[in-house]
Structure formats: structure tokens, C-alpha cells
C-alpha positions as CSV (number, residue, x, y, z in Angstrom):
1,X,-88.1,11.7,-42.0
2,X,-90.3,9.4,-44.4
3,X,-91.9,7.5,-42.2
4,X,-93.0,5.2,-44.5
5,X,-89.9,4.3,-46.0
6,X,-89.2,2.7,-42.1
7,X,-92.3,0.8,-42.1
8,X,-91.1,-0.5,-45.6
9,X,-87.8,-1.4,-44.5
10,X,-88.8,-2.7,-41.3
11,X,-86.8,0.2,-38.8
12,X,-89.1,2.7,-37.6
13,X,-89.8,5.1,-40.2
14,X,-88.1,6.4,-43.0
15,X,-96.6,39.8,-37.0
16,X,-96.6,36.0,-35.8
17,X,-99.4,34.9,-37.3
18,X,-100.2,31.4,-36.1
19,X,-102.6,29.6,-38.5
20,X,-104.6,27.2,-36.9
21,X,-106.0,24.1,-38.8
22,X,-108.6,22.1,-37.6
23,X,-107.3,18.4,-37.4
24,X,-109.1,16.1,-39.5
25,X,-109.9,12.6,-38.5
26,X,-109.2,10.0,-40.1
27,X,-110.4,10.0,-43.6
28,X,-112.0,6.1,-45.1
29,X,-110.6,6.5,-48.1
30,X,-109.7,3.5,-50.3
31,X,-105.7,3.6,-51.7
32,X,-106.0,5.1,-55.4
33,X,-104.7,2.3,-57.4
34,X,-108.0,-0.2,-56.2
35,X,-110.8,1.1,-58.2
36,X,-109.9,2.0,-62.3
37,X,-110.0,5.9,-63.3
38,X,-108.3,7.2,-65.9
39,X,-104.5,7.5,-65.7
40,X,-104.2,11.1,-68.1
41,X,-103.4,14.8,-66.9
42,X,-107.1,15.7,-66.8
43,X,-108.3,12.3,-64.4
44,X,-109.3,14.8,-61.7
45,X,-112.3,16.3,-63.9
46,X,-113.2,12.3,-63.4
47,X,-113.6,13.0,-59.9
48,X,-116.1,15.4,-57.7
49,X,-115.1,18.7,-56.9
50,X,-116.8,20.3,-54.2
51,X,-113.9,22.0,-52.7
52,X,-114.7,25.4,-54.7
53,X,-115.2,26.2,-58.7
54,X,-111.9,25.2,-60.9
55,X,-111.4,29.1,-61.8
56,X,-111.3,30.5,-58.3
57,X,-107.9,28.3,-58.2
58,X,-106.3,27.6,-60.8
59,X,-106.7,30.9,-62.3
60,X,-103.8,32.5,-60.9
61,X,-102.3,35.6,-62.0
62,X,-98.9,33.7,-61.1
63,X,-99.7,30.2,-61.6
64,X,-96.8,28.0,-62.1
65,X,-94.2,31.2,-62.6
66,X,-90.6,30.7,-62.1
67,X,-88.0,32.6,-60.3
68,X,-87.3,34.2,-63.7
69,X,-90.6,34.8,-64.6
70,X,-91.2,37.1,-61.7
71,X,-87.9,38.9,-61.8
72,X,-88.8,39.6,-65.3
73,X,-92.1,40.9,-63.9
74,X,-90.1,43.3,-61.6
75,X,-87.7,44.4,-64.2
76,X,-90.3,45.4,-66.4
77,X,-92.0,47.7,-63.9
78,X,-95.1,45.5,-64.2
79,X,-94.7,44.1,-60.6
80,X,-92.9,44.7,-57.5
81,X,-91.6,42.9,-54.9
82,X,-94.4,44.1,-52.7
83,X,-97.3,43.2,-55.2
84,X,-95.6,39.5,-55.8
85,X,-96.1,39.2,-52.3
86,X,-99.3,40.5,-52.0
87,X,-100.8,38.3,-54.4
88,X,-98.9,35.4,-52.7
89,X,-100.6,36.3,-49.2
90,X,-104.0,36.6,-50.9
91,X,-103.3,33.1,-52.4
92,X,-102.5,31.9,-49.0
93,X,-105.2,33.3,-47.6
94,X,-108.1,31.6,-49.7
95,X,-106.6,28.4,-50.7
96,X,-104.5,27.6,-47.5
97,X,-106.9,28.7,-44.6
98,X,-109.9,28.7,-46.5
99,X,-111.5,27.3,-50.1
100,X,-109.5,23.7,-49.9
101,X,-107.8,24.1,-46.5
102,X,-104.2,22.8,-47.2
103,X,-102.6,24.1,-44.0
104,X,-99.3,24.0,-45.5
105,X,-98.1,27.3,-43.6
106,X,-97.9,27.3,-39.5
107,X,-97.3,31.0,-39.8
108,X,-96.5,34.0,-42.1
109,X,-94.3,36.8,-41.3
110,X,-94.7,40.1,-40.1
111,X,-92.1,40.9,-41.7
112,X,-92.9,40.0,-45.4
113,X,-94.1,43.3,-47.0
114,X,-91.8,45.4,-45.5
115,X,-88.6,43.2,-46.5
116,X,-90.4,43.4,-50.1
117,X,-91.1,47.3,-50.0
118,X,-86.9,47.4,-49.1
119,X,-85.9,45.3,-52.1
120,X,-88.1,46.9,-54.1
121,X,-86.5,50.2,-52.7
122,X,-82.9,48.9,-53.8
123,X,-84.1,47.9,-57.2
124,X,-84.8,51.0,-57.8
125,X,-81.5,52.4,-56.5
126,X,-80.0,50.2,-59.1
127,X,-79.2,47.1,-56.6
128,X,-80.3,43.8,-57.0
129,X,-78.8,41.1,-55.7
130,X,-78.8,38.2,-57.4
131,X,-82.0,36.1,-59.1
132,X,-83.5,35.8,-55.5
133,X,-84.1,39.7,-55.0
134,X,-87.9,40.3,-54.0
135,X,-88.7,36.6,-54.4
136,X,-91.0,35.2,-51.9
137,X,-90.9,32.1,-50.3
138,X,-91.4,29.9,-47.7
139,X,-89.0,27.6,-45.3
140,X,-89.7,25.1,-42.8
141,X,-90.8,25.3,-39.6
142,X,-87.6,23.5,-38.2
143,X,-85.6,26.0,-39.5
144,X,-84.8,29.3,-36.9
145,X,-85.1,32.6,-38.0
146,X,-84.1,35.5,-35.7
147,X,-87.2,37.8,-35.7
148,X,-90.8,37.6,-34.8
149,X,-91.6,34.0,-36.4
150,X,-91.1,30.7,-33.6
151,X,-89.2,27.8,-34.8
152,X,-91.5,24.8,-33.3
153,X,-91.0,21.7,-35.6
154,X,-94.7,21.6,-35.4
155,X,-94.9,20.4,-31.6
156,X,-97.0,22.6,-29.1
157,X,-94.4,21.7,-26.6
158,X,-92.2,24.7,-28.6
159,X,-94.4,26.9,-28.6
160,X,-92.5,30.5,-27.8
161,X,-89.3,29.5,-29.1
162,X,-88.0,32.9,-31.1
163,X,-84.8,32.1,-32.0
164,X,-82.1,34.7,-31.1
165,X,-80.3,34.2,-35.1
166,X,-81.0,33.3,-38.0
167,X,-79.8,29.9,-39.0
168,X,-76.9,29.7,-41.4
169,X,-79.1,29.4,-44.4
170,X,-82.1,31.9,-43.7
171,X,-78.9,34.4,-43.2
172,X,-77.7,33.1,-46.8
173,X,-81.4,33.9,-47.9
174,X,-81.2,37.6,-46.8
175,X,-78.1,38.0,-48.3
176,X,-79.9,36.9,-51.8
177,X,-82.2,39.4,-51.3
178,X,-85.6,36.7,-50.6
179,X,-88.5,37.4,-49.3
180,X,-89.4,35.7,-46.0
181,X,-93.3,34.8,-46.5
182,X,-93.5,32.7,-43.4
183,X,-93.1,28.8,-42.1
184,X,-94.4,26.1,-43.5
185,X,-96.6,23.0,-41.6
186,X,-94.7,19.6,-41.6
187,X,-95.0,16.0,-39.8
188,X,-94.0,17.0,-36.2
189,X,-90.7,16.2,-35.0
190,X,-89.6,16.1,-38.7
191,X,-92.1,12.4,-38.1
192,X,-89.4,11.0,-35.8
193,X,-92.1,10.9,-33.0
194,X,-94.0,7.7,-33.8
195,X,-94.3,4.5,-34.9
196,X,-98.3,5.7,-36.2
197,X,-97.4,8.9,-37.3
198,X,-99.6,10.4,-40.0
199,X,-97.4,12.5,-42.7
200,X,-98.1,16.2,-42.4
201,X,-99.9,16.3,-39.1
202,X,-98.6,18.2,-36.2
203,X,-100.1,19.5,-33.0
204,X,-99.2,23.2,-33.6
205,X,-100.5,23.2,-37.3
206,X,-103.0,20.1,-37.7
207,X,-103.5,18.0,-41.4
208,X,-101.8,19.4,-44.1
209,X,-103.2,17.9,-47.3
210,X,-102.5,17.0,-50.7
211,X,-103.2,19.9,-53.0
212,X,-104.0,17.0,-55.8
213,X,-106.5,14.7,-54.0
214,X,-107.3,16.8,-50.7
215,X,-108.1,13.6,-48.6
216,X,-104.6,12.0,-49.1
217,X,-101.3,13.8,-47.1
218,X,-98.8,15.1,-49.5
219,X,-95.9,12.9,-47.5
220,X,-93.4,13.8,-44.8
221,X,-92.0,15.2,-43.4
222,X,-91.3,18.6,-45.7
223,X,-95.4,18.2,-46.0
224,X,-96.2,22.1,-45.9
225,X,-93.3,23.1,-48.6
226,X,-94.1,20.5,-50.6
227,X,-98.1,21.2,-50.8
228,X,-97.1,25.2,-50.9
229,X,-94.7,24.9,-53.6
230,X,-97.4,22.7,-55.6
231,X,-100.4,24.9,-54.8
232,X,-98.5,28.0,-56.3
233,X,-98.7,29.7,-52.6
234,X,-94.8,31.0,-53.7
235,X,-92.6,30.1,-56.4
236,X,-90.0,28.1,-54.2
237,X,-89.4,26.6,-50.8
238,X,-87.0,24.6,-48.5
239,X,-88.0,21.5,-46.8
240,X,-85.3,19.5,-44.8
241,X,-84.4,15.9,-45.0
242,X,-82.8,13.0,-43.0
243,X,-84.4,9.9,-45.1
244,X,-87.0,11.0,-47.5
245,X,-88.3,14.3,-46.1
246,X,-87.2,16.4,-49.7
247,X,-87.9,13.8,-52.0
248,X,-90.7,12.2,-50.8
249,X,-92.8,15.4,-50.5
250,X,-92.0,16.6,-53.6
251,X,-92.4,13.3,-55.6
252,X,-96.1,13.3,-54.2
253,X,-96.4,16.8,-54.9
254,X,-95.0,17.0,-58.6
255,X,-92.1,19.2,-58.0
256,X,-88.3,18.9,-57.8
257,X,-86.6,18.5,-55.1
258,X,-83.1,18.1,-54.1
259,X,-81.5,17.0,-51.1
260,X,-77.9,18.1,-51.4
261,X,-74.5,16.3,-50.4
262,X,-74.6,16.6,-46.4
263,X,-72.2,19.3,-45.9
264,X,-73.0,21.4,-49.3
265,X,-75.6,23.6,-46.8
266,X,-75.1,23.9,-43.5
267,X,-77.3,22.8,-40.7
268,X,-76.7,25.1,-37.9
269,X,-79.4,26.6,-36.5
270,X,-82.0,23.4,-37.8
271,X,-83.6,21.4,-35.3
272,X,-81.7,18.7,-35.6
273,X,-82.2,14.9,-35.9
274,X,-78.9,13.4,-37.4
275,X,-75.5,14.9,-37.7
276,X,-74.9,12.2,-40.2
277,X,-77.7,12.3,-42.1
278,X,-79.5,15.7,-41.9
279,X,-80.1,18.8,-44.9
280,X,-81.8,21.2,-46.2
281,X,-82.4,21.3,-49.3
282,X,-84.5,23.3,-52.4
283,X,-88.3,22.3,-53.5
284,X,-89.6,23.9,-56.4
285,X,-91.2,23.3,-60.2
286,X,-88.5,23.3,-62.1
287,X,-85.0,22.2,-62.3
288,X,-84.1,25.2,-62.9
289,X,-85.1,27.2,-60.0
290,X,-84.0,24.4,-57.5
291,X,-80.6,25.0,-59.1
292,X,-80.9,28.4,-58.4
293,X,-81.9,28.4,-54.5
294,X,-79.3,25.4,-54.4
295,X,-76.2,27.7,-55.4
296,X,-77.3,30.7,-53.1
297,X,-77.2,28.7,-50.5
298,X,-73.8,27.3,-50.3
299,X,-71.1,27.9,-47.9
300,X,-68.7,27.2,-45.0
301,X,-70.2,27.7,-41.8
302,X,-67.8,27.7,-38.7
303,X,-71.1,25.8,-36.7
304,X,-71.0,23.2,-38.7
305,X,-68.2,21.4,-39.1
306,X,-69.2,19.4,-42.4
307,X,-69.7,22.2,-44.3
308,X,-65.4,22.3,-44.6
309,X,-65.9,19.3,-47.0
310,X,-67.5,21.8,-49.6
311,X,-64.6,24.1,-49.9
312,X,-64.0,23.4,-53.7
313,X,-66.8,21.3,-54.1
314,X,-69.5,24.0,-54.0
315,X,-70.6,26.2,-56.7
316,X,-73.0,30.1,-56.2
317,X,-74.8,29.1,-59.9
318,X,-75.7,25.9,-60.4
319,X,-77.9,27.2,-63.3
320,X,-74.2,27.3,-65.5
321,X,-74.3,23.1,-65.7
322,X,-77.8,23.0,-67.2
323,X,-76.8,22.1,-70.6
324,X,-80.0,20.0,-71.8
325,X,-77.7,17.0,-72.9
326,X,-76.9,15.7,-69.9
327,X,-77.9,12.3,-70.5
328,X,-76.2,12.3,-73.9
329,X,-73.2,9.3,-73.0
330,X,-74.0,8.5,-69.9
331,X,-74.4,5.6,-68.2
332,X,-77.3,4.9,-65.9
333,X,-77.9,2.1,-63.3
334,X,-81.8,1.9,-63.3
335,X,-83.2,0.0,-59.7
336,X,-84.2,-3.1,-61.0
337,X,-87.0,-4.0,-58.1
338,X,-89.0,-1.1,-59.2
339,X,-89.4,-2.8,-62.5
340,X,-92.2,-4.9,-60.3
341,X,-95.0,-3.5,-58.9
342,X,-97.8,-1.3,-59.2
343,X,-98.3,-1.6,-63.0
344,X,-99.1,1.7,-63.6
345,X,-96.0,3.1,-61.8
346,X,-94.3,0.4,-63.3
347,X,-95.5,1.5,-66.6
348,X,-94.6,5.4,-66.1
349,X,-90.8,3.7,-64.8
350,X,-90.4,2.1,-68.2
351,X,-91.7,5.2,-70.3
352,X,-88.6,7.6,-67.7
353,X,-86.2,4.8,-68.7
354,X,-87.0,4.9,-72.2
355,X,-86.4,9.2,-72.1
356,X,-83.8,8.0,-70.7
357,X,-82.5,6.1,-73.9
358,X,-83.9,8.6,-76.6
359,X,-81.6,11.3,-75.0
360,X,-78.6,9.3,-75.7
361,X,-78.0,7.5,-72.4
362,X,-77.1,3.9,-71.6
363,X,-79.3,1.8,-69.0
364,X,-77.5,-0.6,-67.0
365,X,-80.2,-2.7,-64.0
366,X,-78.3,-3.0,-60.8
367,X,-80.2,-4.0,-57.3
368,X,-78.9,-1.5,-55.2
369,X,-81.7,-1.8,-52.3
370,X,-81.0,-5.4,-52.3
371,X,-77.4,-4.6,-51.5
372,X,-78.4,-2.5,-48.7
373,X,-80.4,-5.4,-46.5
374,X,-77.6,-5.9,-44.5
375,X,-77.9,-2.6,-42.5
376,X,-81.1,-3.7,-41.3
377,X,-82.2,-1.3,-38.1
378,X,-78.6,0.1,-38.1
379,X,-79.9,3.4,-39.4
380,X,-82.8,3.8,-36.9
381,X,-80.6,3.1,-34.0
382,X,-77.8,6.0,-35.0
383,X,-81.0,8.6,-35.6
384,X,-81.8,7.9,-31.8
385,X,-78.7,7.9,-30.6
386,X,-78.1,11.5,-32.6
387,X,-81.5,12.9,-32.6
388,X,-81.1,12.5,-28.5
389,X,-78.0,14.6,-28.6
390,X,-78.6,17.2,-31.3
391,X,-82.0,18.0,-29.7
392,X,-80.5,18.1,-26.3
393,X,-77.6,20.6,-27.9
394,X,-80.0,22.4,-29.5
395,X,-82.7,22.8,-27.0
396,X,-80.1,23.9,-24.2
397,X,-79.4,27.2,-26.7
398,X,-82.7,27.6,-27.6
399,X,-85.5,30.2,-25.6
400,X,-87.8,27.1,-25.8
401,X,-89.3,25.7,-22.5
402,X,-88.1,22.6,-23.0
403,X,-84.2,22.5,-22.1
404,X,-84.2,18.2,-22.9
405,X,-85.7,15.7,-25.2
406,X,-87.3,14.7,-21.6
407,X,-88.9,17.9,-21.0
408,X,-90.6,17.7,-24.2
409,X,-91.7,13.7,-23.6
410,X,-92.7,15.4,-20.0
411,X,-94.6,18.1,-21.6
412,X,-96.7,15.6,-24.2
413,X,-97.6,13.4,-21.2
414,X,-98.9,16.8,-19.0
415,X,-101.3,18.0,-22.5
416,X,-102.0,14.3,-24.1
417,X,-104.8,15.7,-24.9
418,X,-103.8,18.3,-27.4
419,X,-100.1,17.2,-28.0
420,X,-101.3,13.7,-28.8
421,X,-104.6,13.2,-29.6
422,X,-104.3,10.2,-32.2
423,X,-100.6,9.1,-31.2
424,X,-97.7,8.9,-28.9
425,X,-94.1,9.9,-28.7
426,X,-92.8,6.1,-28.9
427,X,-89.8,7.5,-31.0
428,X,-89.3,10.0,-28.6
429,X,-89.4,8.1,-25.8
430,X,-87.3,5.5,-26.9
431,X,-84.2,8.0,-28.0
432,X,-84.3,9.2,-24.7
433,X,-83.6,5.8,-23.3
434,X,-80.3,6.1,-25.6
435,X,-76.5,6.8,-24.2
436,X,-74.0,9.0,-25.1
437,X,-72.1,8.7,-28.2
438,X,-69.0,6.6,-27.2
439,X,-72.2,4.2,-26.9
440,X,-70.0,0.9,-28.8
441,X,-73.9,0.2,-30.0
442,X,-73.9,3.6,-31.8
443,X,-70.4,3.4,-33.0
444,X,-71.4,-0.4,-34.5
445,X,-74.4,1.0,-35.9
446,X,-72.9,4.1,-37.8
447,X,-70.0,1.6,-39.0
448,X,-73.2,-0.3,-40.4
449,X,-75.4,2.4,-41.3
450,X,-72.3,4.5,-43.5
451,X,-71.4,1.4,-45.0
452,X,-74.0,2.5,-47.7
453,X,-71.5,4.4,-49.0
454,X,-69.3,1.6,-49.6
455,X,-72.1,-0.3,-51.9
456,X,-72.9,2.7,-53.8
457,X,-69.5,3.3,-54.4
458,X,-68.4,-0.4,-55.8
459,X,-71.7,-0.7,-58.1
460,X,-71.2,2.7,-59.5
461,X,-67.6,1.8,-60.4
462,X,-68.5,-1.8,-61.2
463,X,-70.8,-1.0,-63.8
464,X,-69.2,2.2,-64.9
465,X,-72.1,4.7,-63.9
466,X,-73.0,8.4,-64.0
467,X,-75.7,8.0,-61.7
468,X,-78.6,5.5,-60.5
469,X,-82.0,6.1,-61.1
470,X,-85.7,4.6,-60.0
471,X,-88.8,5.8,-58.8
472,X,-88.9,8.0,-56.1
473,X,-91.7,7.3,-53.7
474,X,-94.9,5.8,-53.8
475,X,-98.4,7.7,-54.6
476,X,-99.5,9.9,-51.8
477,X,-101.4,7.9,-48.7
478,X,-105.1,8.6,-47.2
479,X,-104.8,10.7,-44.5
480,X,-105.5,8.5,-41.8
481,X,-104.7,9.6,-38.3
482,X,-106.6,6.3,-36.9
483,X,-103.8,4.0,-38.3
484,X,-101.0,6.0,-39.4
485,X,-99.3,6.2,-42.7
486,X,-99.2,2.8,-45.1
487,X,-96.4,1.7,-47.7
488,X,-97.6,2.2,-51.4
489,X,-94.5,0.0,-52.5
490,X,-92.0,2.0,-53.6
491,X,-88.7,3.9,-51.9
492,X,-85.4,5.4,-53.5
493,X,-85.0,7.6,-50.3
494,X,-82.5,5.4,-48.3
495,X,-79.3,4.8,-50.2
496,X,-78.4,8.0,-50.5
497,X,-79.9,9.6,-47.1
498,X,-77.7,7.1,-45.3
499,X,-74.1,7.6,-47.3
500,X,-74.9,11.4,-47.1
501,X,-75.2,11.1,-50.8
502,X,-77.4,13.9,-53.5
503,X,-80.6,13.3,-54.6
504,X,-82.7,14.9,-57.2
505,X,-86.1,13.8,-57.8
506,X,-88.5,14.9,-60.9
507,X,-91.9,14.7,-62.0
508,X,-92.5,11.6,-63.7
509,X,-96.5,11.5,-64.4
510,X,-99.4,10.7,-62.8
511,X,-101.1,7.5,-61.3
512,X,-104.9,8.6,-61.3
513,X,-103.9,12.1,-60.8
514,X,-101.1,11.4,-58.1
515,X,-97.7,12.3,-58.9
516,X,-95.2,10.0,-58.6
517,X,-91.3,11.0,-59.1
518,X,-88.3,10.1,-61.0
519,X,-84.5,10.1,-58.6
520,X,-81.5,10.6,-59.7
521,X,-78.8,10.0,-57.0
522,X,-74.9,9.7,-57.1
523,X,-71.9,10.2,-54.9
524,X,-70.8,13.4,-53.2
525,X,-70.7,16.7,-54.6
526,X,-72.2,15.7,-57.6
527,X,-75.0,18.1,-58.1
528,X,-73.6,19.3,-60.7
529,X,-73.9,16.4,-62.8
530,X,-77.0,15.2,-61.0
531,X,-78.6,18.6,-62.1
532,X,-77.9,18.7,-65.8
533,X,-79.2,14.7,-66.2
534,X,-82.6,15.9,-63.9
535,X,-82.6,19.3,-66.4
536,X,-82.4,17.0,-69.4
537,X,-84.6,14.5,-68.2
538,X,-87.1,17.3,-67.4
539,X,-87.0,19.0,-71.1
540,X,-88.1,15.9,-72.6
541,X,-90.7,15.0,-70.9
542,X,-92.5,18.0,-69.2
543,X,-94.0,15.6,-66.6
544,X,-95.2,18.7,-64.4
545,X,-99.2,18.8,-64.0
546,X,-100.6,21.8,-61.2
547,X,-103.1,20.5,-58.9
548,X,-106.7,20.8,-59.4
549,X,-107.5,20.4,-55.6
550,X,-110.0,17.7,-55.5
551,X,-112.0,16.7,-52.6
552,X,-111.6,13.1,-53.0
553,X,-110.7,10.3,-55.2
554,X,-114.3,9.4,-56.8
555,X,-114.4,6.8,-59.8
């Protein structure tokens, strides 16, 4: 969940080896855009940076490398699966517990170099896989995985949970021969907990932080894959979204990130929030690799029902529709509110509209958030009702203490002093309050809420569209566990969270060294086209900058 998109919008939000981060308080820092520093690639050398010399980390044997960089590596005989890995853990090692302290992972496997020695093993038998043999990477600590890693969603009061199987998609991931490096941090509860949540923090795994400016949080609530994937601690990652989570992390982050049609991956074996609403999805650096941990991960699962809706839908390589003129005749509603605004997101809008036009496309302005008011706090009020439910499902299969959402609100009130140290479990505690599901306030509020789809649906055939664009998410917040997250004025996360929708986001530049992204959304089961307009868009701009982990935004 993006909290922040709630407070916007006026709803709500929007070897085990556990790594233990220190929480930080709540940072006095002023937002980025109030005091002038250059806007350019290079603004953080503008800034102080006591967090450790430049070299120790951005020089990186496998800084920014792709998935087909690395299986190049292995082909060659100049790396292995096992020494990928390897460097990867060192990485982890002295930029996420140490040097700048991101505590993006919760925990790393036990299993990791021994899955790696294997592949490597079959490599050399003459089997690999797929592109995903002996590549590291990281998932989401919401996520279950049926060995000696816990599946916690961040919250102490999960502590112990070892799920008996993997989920639908971890199982898809050993299939494509991946390595498992460990879990990654994110806002606890996926940040359906509280109305003052701060993005990234959870009592298991503390702050993470924004690899770019280290005193801001690098969004919610995908927080740790996001900052992982943009620190270079592996090469991909999956994060999970119900409004936001994907996007909104990796727009703040610099990467890509998709959230897929609900129903293109399945969710069993996710801690769930919304049967409506929920995915997993790919982040990474480059269209390209997101394509490719998007296609290996397809597939009807019997334990979730939506995933039927794929069958001919789905493809195993998305990488085939990456043509590099997907914008060339194509028509493109751009968000016309986001044309107001911050002026120097505004400004970085206008130059992502006018790639837009150089690679052949037609711009059309539509106001589709303005469409949307109607729904109002229908959204919210399904999440409770199905976030109660799911959890309760979930939680009653589970080797978790808690058997009920109450058990866990139970178990925060016994330990406030650890489980909520800087805020409460409003979220949590008003879900429970919730019905069942014949509930005629849920059913009026999902008739409400999926109405999106509707909207969408008419403007895009109104006006003739391929796809509707704007900016994906504000610049990344102070951490500020005082006060909570605050709105930095802009949101594309909604529309297509609530219709169950695609949504690609890409690097569109930087706002005194913040990334801010560029979304590209559509109806369902359009990756395909989604993914070759983000690919094209992509090429002509190059918009991808790597972090320079900076302790703090210093005019």
C-alpha cells in the first residue's frame, strides 16, 4: 500500500539470518523542492557525503548489470553462480548493515550458496533453464517460502512463521532456476496498519532508507526491493502491490517496475490484503529484465482462482514484444492535472511527453483522476473488509502465533513498546471491526470501487487510446516517524490498482537528485503493449541515474 496516495485522496492510505536495524527517529529534514540545488545527474556531489568515500560504493564489480549481463558472465566461465552471489552478499553486507545502513533486507538465506553451487553444477552438465539460472535476487517479506526463511510482513507479532510451501511464485522462481538471496524490509503490514505510518519502517526490520538521499524513505510499501534493486544489492526483485506498493517504490527509487493485470501472477501463498486488488509484480533497472521476471512468472494456479482469467492472455517471454517502436502510431492520453505542480516535476512531465512525440506518438490530455472522485472512500472500506478476511484465511493456515487479525491487534497492545513505538494499528483495528463479505456496505463499496474500470474503459475508447500516461509518484519523503509520511503532490497509482488494471513505471529524471517516474497504464492483459511503449520510452531517454548514497539533502 502507498500510504500516501490515501492521505492524498482523502481514504486512509494509498541460515535465518535476521538483520536487525536500528530504528531511526524522526529525521528534521526540510522536503527537497524548498531550498534551490541543482536539478542535473551529478546534484548529489552538491551535497555532503559523510556516509563513506564515493569509490567504496559505487565501484562495483557488478554495478548496474543486467540479467544478461550476468548470464553472459557465467557463460563465459568468468563467473559463476556461486561468485555472483558471493559478491552480492559482500555488497549486502557493507552497504546494507553497514557503510550507509539501508536495511532493505529483513533476512538472507541459508540457502543461497548452495542453490548457486547446484545451478552452477547443471550449467555445467549442459542445463540451464531459462535467462533466470544462477540469478540472484531478492523477494518480499510477505511473500512465503517453504524453507528456513519466516514470512513476517515486517511485524514482530509473525515472528516464527516458516511457511510449510512455497508460494505459487517463489515455486515459479525455482523452476527458473533463481537464486533465493533472502527477504527484503518493507512498510509493515504492506502500510495498511496506520493512519501515521512512515514508508519503509517495520518493527521486525526498522527504517529502510533511500539509497539516493539516505534521510528520506524510498516509499511503500515494496520499500526494501525497491532500495535493493537501486543500490545494486542484486540485479532484480519483487515487491507486491495493492495501490502503489510497485510503482511507488520504484518511481522513488529509479527503476522499473510493473504491477501486472491481477490474475497474470498468482497470489497464493502472499499475505494478503485485497483479493481485488492485490499482485506481485517485477522491480528492476531495465525494461527489459522486468519483462523477463514478468514472463517466468506466469501461470494458472488452482489457489487462486483469478489466475483462470490468464489462460490465453499470458505469455513465458515478454522480452519478444520489445520492439523499440512502440510508441510509433500510438495514441496516448497524458493526465492533464499533473501538468500543474511542482515545476520541476512539471518540467521533467513535459520533456517525457515530448519523447513521447519525437517517437512518433500522438498526445491526447484526458483527466482521468478527476473522473475517479466519485469513489471517494469506497476503496478503503473494500481493503478492510478483505484485508480482515484474507489475513484471517491466511493466518488460520499459517505456523504463525497469531491465528486472527485480533491476535495480532492483541499481540501489538501486550509489546507496544517494541511493536509500536512511534504508531498504532488504527488500520488494523478498524478492519477488525468489519463483517463478513455479504456485508451490503462491502458489496456497495466494491460496486463503487471497480467502477474504475468502467472510466478507464470509456475514456480510452472515447479518445481512441493505446494507453494513459502521467507521473508516477511524487519525490521520496523525509523519514519522519514523529508525523508520518506527507503528500509531495503527485499520484498515478489508483486508477489502475482499483480496476485491477497493468502498470509500468520508468525512470523519468531527477528532481535535486530524487527520481521521479514516468506510468504507463492500460486495460487488462496489456503488458504486452504496455512493455514495448515503457521499452521505447526507455531507449530514448536513458533516464536511469545509480545512487550515490548521500547522507542528507545539503544546498
Amino acid at each position: 500500500m502507498n500510504r500516501r496516495h490515501f492521505l492524498k485522496t482523502g481514504s486512509l492510505a494509498g541460515m535465518a539470518i535476521p538483520i536487525l536495524a536500528i530504528p531511526v527517529l524522526a529525521v528534521g529534514c526540510e522536503p527537497a523542492d524548498e531550498k534551490p540545488v541543482p536539478s542535473s545527474a551529478s546534484s548529489a556531489e552538491e551535497a555532503k557525503d559523510t556516509s563513506g568515500t564515493a569509490a567504496a560504493l559505487t565501484e562495483f564489480e557488478l554495478l548496474e548489470a543486467t540479467i544478461d549481463d550476468l548470464q553472459q558472465k557465467m557463460q563465459k566461465g568468468t563467473h559463476t553462480s556461486r561468485s555472483i552471489t558471493e559478491l552480492y552478499l559482500r555488497r549486502i553486507d557493507h552497504i546494507d548493515k553497514n557503510g550507509p545502513a539501508l536495511h532493505a533486507i529483513i533476512e538472507l538465506s541459508p540457502d543461497a550458496l548452495t542453490s548457486a553451487d547446484e545451478l552452477d553444477k547443471e550449467r555445467k552438465d549442459g542445463k540451464v533453464r531459462g535467462p533466470l539460472h544462477g540469478i540472484p535476487l531478492l523477494i518480499k517479506d510477505n511473500i512465503d517460502t517453504g524453507d528456513n526463511m519466516m514470512t513476517t510482513a515486517g511485524a514482530l507479532a509473525m515472528e516464527g512463521n516458516k511457511a510449510s510451501r512455497d508460494a505459487f511464485i517463489v515455486h515459479r522462481l525455482r523452476e527458473a532456476g533463481a537464486v533465493l538471496l533472502g527477504k527484503t524490509n518493507l512498510s509493515e503490514w504492506a502500510n495498511f496498519r496506520s493512519e501515521r505510518s512512515t514508508s519503509g519502517w517495520s518493527s521486525r526490520g526498522g527504517q529502510t532508507r533511500c539509497p539516493y538521499i539516505l534521510d528520506r524513505n524510498p516509499s511503500g510499501s515494496s520499500a526494501g526491493s525497491g532500495a535493493a534493486v537501486a543500490a545494486n544489492l542484486c540485479v532484480v526483485a519483487i515487491g507486491t502491490e495493492t495501490n502503489g506498493s510497485i510503482v511507488s517504490p520504484s518511481s522513488v527509487n529509479g527503476l522499473v517496475g510493473i504491477k501486472p493485470t491481477v490474475g497474470l501472477w498468482s497470489r497464493s501463498g502472499i499475505i494478503p490484503i485485497s483479493a481485488t486488488q492485490d499482485t506481485a509484480g517485477p522491480m528492476a533497472r531495465t525494461v527489459r529484465d522486468a519483462a523477463i521476471l514478468l514472463g517466468a512468472l506466469t501461470g494458472v494456479d488452482e489457489r487462486d482462482p483469478a489466475t483462470a482469467k490468464s489462460v490465453g492472455q499470458s505469455s513465458k517471454d515478454y522480452t519478444t514484444f520489445l520492439t523499440g517502436k512502440g510508441l510509433t502510431g500510438k495514441r496516448i492520453g497524458i493526465e492533464k492535472s499533473f501538468l500543474q505542480g511542482h515545476e520541476v516535476v512539471v518540467g521533467l512531465y513535459q520533456q517525457a511527453i515530448d519523447v513521447l512525440k519525437k517517437q512518433g506518438a500522438e498526445i491526447v490530455e484526458v483527466e482521468l483522476l478527476k473522473s475517479l472522485d466519485f469513489i471517494g472512500h469506497a476503496e478503503f472500506t473494500v481493503l478492510q473488509y478483505e484485508f480482515k478476511d484474507g489475513l484471517n484465511r491466511y493466518l488460520a493456515g499459517a505456523r504463525a502465533k497469531p491465528k486472527t487479525l485480533t491476535d495480532v491487534i492483541a499481540f501489538n497492545k501486550a509489546n507496544q513498546s517494541r511493536a509500536m513505538p512511534y504508531f498504532k494499528q488504527e488500520t488494523l483495528e478498524s478492519s477488525d471491526k468489519k463483517s463478513g463479505l455479504d456485508s451490503k456496505e462491502y458489496t456497495d463499496a466494491l460496486k463503487k470501487s471497480t467502477g474504475s474500470r468502467k472510466v478507464i474503459d470509456d475514456i480510452m475508447h472515447e479518445h481512441r487510446l493505446d494507453a494513459i500516461c502521467g507521473t508516477t509518484n511524487g519525490t521520496a519523503c523525509c523519514i519522519d516517524l514523529v508525523d508520518g509520511d506527507y503528500d509531495t503532490g503527485f499520484s498515478f497509482s489508483s486508477p489502475a490498482a482499483m480496476a485491477g488494471y497493468p502498470h509500468i513505471t520508468v525512470p523519468m529524471g531527477l528532481v535535486y537528485g530524487l527520481p521521479v517516474g514516468f506510468s504507463f497504464m492500460a486495460g487488462p492483459y496489456q503488458e504486452p503493449a504496455l512493455l514495448d511503449m515503457a521499452y521505447s520510452f526507455e531507449q530514448a531517454s536513458h533516464k536511469r541515474v545509480p545512487p550515490t548514497f548521500v547522507k542528507a539533502f545539503i544546498p
